[in-house]
C-alpha positions as CSV (number, residue, x, y, z in Angstrom):
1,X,1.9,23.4,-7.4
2,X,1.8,24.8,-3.9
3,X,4.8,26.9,-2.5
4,X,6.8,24.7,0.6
5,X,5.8,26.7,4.0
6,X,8.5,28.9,5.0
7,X,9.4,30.0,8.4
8,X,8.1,33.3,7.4
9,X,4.9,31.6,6.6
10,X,4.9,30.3,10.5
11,X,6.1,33.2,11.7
12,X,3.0,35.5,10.3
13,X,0.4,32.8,11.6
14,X,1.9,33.0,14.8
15,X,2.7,36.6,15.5
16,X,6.3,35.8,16.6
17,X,9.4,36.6,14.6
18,X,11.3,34.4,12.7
19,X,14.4,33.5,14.8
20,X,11.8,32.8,17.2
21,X,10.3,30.2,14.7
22,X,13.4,28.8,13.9
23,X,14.6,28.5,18.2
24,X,11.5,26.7,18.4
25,X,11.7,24.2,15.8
26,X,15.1,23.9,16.6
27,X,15.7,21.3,19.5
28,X,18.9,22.8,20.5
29,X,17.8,26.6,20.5
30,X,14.5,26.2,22.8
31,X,16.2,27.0,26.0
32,X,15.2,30.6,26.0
33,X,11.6,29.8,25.1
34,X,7.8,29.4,27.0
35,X,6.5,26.0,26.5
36,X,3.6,28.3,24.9
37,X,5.3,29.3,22.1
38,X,7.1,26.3,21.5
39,X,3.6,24.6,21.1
40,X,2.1,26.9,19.5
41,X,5.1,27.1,16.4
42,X,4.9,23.7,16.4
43,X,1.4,23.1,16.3
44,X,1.4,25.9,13.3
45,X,4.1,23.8,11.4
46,X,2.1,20.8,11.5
47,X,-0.7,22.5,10.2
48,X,0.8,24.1,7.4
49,X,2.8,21.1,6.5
50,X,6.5,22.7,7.3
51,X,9.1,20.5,6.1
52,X,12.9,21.9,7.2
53,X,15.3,22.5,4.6
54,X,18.2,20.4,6.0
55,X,21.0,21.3,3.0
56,X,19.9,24.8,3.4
57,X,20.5,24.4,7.6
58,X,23.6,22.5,6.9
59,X,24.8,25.2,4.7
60,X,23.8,27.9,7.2
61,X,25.3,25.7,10.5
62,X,28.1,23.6,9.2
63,X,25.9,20.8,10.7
64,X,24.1,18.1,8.6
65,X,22.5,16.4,11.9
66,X,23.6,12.9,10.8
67,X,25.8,10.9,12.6
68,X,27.7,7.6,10.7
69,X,28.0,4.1,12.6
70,X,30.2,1.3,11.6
71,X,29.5,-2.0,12.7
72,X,31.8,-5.0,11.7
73,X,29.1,-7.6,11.3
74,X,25.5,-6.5,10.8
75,X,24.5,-10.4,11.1
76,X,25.8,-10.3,14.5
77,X,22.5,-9.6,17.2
78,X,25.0,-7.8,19.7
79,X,24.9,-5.0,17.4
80,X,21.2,-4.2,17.5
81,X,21.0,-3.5,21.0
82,X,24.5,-1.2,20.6
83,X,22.5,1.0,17.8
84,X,19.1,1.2,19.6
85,X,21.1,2.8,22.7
86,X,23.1,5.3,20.6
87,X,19.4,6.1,18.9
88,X,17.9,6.9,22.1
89,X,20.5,9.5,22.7
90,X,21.2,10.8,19.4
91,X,17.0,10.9,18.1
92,X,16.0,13.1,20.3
93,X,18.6,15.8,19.6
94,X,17.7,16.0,16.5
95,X,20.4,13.5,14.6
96,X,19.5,11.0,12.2
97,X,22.0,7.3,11.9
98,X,23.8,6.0,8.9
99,X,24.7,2.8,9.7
100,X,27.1,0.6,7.5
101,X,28.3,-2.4,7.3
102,X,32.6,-3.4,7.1
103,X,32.5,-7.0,7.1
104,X,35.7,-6.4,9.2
105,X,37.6,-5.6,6.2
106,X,40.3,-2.7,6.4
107,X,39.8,-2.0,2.9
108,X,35.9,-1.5,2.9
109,X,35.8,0.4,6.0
110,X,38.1,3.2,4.9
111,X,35.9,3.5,1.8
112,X,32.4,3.4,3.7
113,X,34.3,6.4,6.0
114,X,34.9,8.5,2.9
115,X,31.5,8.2,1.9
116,X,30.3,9.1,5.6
117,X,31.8,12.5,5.0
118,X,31.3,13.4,1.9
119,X,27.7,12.8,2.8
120,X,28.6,15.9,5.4
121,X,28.0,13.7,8.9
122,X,28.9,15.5,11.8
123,X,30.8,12.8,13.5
124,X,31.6,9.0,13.5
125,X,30.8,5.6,15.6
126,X,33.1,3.4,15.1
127,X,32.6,-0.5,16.3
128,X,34.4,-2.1,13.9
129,X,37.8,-0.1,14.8
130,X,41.6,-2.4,14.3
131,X,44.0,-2.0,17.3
132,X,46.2,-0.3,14.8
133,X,44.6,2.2,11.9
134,X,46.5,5.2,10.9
135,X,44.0,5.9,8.8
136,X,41.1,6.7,11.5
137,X,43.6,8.5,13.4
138,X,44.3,10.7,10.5
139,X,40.1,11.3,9.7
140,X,40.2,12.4,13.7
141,X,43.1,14.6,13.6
142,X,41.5,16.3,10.1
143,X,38.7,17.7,12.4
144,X,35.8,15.0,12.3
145,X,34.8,13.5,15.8
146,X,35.3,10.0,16.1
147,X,34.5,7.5,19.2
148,X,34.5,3.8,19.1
149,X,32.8,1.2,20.7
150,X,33.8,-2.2,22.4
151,X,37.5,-2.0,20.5
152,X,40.0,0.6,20.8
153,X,42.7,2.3,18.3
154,X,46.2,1.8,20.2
155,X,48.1,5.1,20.6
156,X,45.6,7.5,19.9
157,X,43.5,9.8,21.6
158,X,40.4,8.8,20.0
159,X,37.9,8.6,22.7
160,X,36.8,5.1,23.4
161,X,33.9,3.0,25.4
162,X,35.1,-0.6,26.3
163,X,34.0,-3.3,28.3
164,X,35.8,-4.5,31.3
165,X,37.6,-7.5,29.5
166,X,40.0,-8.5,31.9
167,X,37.4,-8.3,34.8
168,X,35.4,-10.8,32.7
169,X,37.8,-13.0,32.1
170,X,38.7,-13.6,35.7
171,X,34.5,-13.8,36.1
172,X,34.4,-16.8,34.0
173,X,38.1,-18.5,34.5
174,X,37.3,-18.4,38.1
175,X,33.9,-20.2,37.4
176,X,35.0,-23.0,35.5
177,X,37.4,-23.3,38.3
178,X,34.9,-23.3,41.1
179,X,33.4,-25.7,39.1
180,X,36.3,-28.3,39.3
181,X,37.6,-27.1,35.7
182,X,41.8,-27.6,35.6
183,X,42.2,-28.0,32.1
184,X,41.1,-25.0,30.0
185,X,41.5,-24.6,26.3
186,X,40.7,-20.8,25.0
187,X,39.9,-19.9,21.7
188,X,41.0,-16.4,21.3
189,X,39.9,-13.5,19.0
190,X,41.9,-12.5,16.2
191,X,44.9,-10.3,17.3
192,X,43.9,-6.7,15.4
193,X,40.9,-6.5,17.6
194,X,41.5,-4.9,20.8
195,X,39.5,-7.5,22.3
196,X,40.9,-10.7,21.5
197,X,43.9,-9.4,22.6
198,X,42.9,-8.1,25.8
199,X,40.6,-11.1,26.4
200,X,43.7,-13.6,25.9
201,X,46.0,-11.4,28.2
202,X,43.4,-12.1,30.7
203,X,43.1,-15.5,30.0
204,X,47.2,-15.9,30.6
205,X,46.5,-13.8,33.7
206,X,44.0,-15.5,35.5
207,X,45.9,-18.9,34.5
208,X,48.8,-17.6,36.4
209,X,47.1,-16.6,39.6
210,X,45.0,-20.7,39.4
211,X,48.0,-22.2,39.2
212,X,46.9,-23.5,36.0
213,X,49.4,-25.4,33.7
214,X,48.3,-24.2,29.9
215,X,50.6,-25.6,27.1
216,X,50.8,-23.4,23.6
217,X,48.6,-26.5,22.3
218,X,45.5,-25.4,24.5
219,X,45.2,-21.8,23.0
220,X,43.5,-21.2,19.2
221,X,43.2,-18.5,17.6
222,X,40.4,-17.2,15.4
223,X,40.5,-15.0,12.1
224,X,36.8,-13.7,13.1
225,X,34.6,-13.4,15.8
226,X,32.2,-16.2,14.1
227,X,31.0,-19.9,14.2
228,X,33.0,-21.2,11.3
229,X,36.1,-20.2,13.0
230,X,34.9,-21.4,15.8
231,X,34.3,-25.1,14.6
232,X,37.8,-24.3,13.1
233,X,39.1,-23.5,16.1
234,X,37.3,-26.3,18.2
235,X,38.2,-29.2,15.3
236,X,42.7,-27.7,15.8
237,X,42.3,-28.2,19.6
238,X,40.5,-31.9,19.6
239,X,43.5,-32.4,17.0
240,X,46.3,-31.4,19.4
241,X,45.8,-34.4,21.6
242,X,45.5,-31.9,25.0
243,X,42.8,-33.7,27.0
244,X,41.2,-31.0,28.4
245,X,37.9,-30.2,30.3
246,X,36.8,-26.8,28.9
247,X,36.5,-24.3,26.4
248,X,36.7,-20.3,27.0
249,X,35.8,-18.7,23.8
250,X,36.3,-14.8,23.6
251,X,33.0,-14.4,21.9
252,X,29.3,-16.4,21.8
253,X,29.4,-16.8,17.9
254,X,32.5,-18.3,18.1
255,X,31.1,-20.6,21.7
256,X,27.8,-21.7,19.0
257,X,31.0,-22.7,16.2
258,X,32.7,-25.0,19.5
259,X,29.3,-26.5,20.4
260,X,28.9,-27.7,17.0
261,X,32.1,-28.6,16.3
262,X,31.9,-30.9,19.4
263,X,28.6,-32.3,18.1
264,X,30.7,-33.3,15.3
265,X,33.1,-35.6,16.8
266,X,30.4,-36.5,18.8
267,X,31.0,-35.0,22.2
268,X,28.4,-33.5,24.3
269,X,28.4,-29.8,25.8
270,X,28.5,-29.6,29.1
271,X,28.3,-33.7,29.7
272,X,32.1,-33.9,27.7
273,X,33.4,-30.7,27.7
274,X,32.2,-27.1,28.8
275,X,31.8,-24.1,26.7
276,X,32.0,-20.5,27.8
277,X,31.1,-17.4,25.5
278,X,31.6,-13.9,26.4
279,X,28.8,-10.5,25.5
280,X,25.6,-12.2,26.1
281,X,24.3,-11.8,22.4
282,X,20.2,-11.6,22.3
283,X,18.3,-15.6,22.5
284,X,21.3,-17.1,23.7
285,X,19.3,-18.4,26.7
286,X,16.7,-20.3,23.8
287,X,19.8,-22.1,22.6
288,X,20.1,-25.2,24.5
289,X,21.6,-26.0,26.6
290,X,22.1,-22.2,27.5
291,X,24.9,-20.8,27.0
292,X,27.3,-19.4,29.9
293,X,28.8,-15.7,29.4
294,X,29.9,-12.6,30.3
295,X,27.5,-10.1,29.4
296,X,28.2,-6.4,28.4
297,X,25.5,-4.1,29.1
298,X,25.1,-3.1,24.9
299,X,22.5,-0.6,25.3
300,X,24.8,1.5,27.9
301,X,27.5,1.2,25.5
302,X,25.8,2.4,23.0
303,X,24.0,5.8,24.9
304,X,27.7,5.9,26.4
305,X,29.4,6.0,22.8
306,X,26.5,9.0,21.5
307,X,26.8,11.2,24.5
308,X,30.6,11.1,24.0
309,X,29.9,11.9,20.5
310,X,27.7,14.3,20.9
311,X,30.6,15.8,23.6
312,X,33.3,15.7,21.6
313,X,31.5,18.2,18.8
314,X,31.1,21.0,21.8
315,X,33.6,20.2,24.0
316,X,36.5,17.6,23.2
317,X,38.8,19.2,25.8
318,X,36.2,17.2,28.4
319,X,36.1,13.7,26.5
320,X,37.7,11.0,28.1
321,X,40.2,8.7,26.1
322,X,38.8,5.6,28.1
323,X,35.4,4.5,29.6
324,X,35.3,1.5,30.5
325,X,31.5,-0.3,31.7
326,X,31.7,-3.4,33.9
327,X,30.3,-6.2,33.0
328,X,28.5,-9.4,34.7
329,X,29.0,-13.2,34.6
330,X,25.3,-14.7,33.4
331,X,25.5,-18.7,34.2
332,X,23.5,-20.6,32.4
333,X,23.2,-24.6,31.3
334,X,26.7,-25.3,29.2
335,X,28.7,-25.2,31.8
336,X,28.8,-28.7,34.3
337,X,31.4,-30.2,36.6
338,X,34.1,-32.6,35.3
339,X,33.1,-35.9,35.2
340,X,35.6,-38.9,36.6
């Protein structure tokens, strides 16, 4: 059986020294080094079939050069777009993803985190984060970097990378009012998500500065960010006997739930009522009749989310708690003007 190629093995076909071999193959440590020899190590790795020992690097660095993600919902196509931006930034430094699923359970998530680090990773993702988890907080403070994306951890100083929630809210409120829209209904996110929170605070809000008279009866409130809850959700508000005219719903799946759901009793969207989503998911537009939403810019977030990462390994001190992205009303063919 042949021996694996060493980097003494490089080192001799090259005529450099070993540290040099290991700078150059090293995508952090090539600063100091001629394009020339970085090419020409390289080149003589491929050709002797070099493979890097990563637990012998991680046991040399302290670094495993794997990064974990946690996503709530892998069935839901925001997320793809979120992990192909972290990968842009995090592939070419040399880190490889783990990406797990949580389902949104509290329980499963904790356990997926332990197995993130005792596989070694260097630092965590976190999309799937509650408003309130003591136990994240605690992985932080015990020394592994942690950043989370669209949703943020109340009262820590976990670094976060949010969307501007309230500004969309007021985006699409003022739509539906421009659009002759008085009577709004809003089906809210579920309350441990930063995000359905903030996205019904700004629903009150906006409400307030319309002039708009919303009864307890025309807010619902989800258990998930999907379509069952929102045909749930839809079905509760036609049952409340509030007439009204539209439908903000603080996330697409749960705007695809209301559009059913309204199919059901068999009302039409937008002829009968108008339905509003909010991130802009991937096909929405091939959905008739089009769905109208604010979208978040997912790739950003998720480059956004790595370099912060990436940060808070060599410099936490610099991290910001809070960045927050802006984000952009997209109108499209479910939303129509009240009919007499």
């Amino acid at each position: 059986m042949k021996k694996p190629t060493t980097l003494k093995d490089i080192a001799r076909e090259t005529g450099v020294h070993v540290s040099t071999v290991s700078r150059a193959l090293d995508i952090n440590g090539r600063s100091s080094l001629t394009e020339d020899v970085i090419q020409r190590v390289r080149d003589t790795a491929l050709r002797l079939g070099y493979r890097p020992n990563r637990l012998a690097s991680a046991l040399r660095t302290s670094r495993t050069m794997t990064v974990g993600i946690l996503i709530p919902d892998i069935t839901n196509t925001v997320f793809p777009p979120i992990v192909r931006g972290m990968e842009s930034v995090l592939e070419p430094l040399g880190y490889a993803a783990i990406i797990v699923n949580t389902d949104n359970v509290p329980e499963r998530e904790h356990r997926l985190v332990e197995v993130l680090r005792e596989r070694g990773v260097d630092g965590i993702i976190h999309a799937a984060a509650q408003r309130d988890d003591p136990y994240i907080v605690e992985v932080a403070q015990q020394g592994t970097p942690v950043v989370t994306v669209n949703r943020s951890i109340e009262g820590s100083d976990i670094p976060g990378v949010v969307n501007d929630e309230a500004q969309g809210i007021r985006l699409m409120m003022q739509h539906l009012y421009d659009t002759g829209h008085r009577r709004i209904a809003h089906i809210s996110g579920p309350e441990s998500f930063s995000t359905g929170q903030a996205r019904l605070r700004g629903f009150h809000v906006m409400a307030q500065e319309l002039h708009l008279d919303i009864p307890p009866q025309a807010i619902a409130q989800s258990d998930q960010f999907n379509e069952a809850e929102g045909r749930r959700c839809t079905a509760l508000l036609l049952g409340e006997g509030w007439r009204f005219t539209a439908i903000l719903c603080a996330n697409d799946r749960l705007a695809l739930g209301a559009i059913a759901s309204l199919r059901a009793h068999g009302l039409r969207c937008p002829e009968d009522i108008s339905v509003t989503g909010f991130n802009d998911m991937p096909l929405l537009d091939l959905i008739p009749p089009g769905l109208t939403t604010i979208r978040i810019q997912q790739f950003l977030v998720g480059q956004v989310a790595a370099r912060l990462l990436i940060q808070s390994m060599t410099d936490p001190g610099a991290v910001p708690i809070e960045t927050v992205l802006p984000v952009e009303l997209i109108r499209r063919g479910s939303v129509a003007g009240v009919r007499d």
